[in-house]
Backbone as CSV, one residue per row, in Angstrom:
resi,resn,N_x,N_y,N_z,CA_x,CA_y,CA_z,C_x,C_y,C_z
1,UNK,123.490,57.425,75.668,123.492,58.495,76.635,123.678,57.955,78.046
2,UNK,124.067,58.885,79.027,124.388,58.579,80.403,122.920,59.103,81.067
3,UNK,123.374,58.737,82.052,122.089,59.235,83.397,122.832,59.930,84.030
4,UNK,121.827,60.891,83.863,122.570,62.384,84.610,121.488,62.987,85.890
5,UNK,120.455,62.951,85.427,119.322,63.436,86.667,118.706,61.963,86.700
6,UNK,118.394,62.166,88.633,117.427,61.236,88.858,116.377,61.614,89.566
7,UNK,115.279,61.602,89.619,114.259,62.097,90.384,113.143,61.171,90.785
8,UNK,113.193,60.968,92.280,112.785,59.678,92.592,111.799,60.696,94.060
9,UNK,111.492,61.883,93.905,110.793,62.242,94.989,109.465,61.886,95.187
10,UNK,108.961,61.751,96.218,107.523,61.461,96.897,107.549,59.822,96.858
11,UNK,108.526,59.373,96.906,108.687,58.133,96.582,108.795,57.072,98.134
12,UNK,107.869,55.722,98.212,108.207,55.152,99.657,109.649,54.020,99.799
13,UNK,110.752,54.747,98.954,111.477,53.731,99.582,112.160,54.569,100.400
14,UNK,113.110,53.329,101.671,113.884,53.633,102.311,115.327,54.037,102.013
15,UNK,115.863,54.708,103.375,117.150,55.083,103.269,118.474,54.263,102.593
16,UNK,117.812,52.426,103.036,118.491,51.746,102.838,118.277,51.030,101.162
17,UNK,117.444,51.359,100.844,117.007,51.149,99.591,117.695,52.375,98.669
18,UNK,117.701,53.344,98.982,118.328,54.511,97.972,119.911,54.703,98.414
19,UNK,120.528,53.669,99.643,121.868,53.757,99.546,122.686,52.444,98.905
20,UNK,121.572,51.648,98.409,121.742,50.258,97.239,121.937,51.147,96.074
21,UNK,120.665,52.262,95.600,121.017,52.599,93.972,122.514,53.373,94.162
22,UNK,122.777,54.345,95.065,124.052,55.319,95.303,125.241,54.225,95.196
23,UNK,124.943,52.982,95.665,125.751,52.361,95.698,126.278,51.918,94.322
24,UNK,125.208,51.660,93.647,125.445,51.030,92.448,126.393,51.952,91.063
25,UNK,125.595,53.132,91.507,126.038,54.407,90.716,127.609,54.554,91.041
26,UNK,127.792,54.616,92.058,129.200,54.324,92.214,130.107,53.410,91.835
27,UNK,129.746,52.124,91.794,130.197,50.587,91.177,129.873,51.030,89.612
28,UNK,129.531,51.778,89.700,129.233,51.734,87.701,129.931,53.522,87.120
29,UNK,130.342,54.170,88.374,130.671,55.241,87.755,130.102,56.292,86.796
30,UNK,128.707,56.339,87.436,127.979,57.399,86.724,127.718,57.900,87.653
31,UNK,127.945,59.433,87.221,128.181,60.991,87.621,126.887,61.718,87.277
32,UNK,125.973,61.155,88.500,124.677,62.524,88.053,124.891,63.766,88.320
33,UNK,124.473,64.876,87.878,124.327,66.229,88.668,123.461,66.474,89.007
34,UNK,121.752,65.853,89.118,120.752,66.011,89.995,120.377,64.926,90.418
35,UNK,120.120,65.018,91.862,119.339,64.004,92.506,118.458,64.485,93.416
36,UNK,117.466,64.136,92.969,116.253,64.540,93.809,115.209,63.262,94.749
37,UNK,115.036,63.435,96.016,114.524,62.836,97.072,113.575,63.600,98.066
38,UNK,112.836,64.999,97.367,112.196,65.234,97.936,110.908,64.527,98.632
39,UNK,110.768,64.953,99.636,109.726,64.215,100.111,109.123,62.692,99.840
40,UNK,110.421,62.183,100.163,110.605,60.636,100.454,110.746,60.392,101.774
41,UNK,109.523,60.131,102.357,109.050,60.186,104.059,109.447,59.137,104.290
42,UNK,109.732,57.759,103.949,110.073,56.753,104.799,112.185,56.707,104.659
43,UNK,112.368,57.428,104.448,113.954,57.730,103.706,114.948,57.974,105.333
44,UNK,113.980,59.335,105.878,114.600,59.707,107.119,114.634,58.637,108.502
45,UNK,113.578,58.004,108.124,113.052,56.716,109.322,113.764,56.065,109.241
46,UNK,113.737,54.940,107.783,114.816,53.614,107.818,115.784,54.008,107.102
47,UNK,117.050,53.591,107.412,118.490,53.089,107.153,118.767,54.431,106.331
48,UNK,118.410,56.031,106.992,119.026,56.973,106.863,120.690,57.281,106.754
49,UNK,121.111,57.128,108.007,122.557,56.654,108.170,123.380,55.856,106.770
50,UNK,122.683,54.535,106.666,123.108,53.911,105.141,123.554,54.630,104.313
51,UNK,122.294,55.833,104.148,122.348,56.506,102.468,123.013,57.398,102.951
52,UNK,123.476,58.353,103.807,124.472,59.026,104.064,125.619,58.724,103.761
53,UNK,126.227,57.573,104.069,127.576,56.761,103.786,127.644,56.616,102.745
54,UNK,126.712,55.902,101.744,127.182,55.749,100.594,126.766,56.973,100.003
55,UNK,126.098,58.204,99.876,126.754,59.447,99.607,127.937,59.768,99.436
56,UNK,128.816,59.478,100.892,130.169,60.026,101.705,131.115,59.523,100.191
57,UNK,131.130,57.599,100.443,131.600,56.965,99.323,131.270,57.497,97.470
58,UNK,130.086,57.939,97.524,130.422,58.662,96.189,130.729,59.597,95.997
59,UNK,130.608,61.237,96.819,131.851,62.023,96.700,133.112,61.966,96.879
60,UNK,133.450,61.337,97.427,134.621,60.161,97.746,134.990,59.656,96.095
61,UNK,134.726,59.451,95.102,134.918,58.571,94.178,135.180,59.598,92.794
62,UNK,134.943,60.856,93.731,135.101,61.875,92.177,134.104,62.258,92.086
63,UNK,132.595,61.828,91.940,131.203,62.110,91.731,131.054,63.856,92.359
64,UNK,130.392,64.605,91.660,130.234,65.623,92.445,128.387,66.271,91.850
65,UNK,127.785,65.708,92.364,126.203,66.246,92.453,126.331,67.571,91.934
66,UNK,125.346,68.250,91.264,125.244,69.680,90.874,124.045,70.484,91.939
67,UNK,123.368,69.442,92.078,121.741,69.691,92.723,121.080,68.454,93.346
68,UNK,120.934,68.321,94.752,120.425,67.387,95.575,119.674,67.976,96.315
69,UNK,118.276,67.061,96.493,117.027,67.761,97.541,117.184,66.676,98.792
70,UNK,116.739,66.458,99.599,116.550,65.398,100.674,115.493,65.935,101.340
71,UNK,114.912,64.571,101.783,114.270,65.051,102.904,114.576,65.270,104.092
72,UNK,114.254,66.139,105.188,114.973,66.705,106.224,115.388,65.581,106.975
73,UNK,116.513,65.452,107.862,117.145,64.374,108.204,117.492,64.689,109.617
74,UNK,117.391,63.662,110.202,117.939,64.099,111.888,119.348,64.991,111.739
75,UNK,119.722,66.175,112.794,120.743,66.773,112.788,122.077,67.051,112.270
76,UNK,122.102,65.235,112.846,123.546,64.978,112.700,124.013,64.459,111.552
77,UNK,122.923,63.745,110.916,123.468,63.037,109.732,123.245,64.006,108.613
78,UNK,122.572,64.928,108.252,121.811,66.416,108.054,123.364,67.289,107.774
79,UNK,124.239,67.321,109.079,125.300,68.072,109.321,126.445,67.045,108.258
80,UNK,126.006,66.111,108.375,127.493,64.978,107.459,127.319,65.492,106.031
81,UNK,125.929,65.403,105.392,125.617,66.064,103.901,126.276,67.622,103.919
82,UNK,126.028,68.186,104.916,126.512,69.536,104.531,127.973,69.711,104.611
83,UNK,128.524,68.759,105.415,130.103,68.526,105.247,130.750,68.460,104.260
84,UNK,130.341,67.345,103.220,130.375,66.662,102.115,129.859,68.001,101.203
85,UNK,128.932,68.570,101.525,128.830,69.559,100.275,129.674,70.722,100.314
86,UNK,129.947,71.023,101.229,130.846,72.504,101.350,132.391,72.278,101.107
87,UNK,132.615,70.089,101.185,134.049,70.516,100.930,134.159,69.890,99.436
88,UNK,133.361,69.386,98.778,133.232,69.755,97.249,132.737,70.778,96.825
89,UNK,132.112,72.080,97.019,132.032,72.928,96.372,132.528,74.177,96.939
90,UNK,133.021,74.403,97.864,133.064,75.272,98.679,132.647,76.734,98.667
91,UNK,133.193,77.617,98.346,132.274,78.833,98.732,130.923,79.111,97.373
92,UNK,131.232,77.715,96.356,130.077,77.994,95.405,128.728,77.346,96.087
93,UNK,128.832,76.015,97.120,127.819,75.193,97.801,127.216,76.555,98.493
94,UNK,125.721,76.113,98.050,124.672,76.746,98.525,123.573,75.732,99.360
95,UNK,123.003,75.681,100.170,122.153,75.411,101.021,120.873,75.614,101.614
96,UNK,119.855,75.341,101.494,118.520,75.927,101.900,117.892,74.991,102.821
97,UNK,116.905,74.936,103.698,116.246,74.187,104.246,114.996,74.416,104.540
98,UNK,113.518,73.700,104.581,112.172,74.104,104.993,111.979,73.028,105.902
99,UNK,110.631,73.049,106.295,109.999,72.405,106.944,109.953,70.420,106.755
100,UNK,110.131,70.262,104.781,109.801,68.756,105.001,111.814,68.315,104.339
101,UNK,112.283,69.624,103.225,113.283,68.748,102.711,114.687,69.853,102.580
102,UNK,115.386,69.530,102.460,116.869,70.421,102.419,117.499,70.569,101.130
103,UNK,117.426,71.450,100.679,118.249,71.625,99.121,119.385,71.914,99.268
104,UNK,120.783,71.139,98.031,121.906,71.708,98.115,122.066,71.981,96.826
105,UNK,122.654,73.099,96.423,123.026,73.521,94.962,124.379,74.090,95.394
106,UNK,124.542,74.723,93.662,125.621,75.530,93.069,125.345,76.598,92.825
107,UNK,125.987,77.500,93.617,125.463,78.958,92.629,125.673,79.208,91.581
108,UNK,125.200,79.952,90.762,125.437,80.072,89.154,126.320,81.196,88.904
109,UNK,127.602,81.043,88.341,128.505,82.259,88.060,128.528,82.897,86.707
């Protein structure tokens, strides 16, 4: 079997630490459809930016997430995920946001 969901929330690694596994997933070509990072507080602090990019690089590669949580992220890099999600899914990408983390899904047709 493949790895399809990962769920690594409440978890203390960094940004730069979860843009090593994205990285890897990409070098190995496995296609999750969930990834979850809720409330992974040290994620937004260190090497945020990192895991953004190698995001960028795995939608970039074909990969297309079904369901990703994050934790809330400064603005701008916040605005790059939602880039990346609206132009792989487009009017199906759905979006939510609270107080600690940001959900992106698919609507269900």
């Amino acid at each position: 079997g493949r790895l399809k969901k990962l769920d690594v929330s409440e978890n203390n690694l960094t940004g730069k630490s979860f843009a090593s596994v994205i990285n890897k997933l990409t070098e190995c070509e496995i296609n999750l459809s969930r990834l979850n990072l809720a409330s992974c507080k040290l994620m937004p602090l260190l090497g945020a930016g990192d895991f953004v990019n190698s995001l960028e690089e795995y939608f970039k590669s074909g990969n297309k997430l079904r369901f990703l949580v994050l934790p809330v992220l400064e603005e701008s890099l916040l605005s790059k995920v939602k880039d990346l999600w609206e132009n792989s899914w487009e009017c199906l990408g759905e979006i939510e946001k609270d107080s600690e983390n940001a959900t992106f899904s698919v609507k269900q047709m």
